[in-house]
Steps between C-alpha positions, in 0.01 A plus 500: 500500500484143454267515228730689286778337555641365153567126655206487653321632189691228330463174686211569678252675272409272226528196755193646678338516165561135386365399869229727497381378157558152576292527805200616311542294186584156727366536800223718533428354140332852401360533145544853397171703392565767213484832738552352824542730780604298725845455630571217339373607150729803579793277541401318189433779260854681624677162393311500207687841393833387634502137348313625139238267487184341657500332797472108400308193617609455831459138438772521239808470741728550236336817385375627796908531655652601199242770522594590860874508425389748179363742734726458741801575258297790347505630822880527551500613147269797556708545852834442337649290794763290334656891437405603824655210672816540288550849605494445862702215530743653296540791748 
């Protein structure tokens, strides 16, 4: 299954989360509600676990990608891709 697969898992996965974030934070310009149900707030409180800290001002660039790349590196983290990745390529 593609999904499983530890280069897809590797490349792929926390790419979709820094353009999924970025989407919402840049161009849908959402501002997160404490306890939003929606998909977005989903998205946001999920990167909020993986990147260990509060989603910031939106309008602080700066912030606002370092943020992104937090979660998205908390992601391959919690996945363990880099060892993943090694591991297949090696056999």
């Amino acid at each position: 299954m593609l999904a499983t697969h530890p280069v897809f898992v590797s490349m792929v996965m926390p790419q979709a989360v820094r353009d999924v974030l970025t989407h919402i934070l840049f161009v849908e310009r959402a501002e997160p509600e404490p306890d939003d149900e929606s998909w977005r707030g989903k998205w946001i409180s999920l990167a909020e676990q993986l990147a260990g800290d509060a989603v910031p001002n939106a309008e602080d660039n700066t912030a606002a990608r370092a943020w992104i790349e937090a979660a998205a590196e908390g992601l391959a983290r919690q996945l363990q891709a880099a060892e993943r990745f090694k591991q297949e390529v090696a056999s």
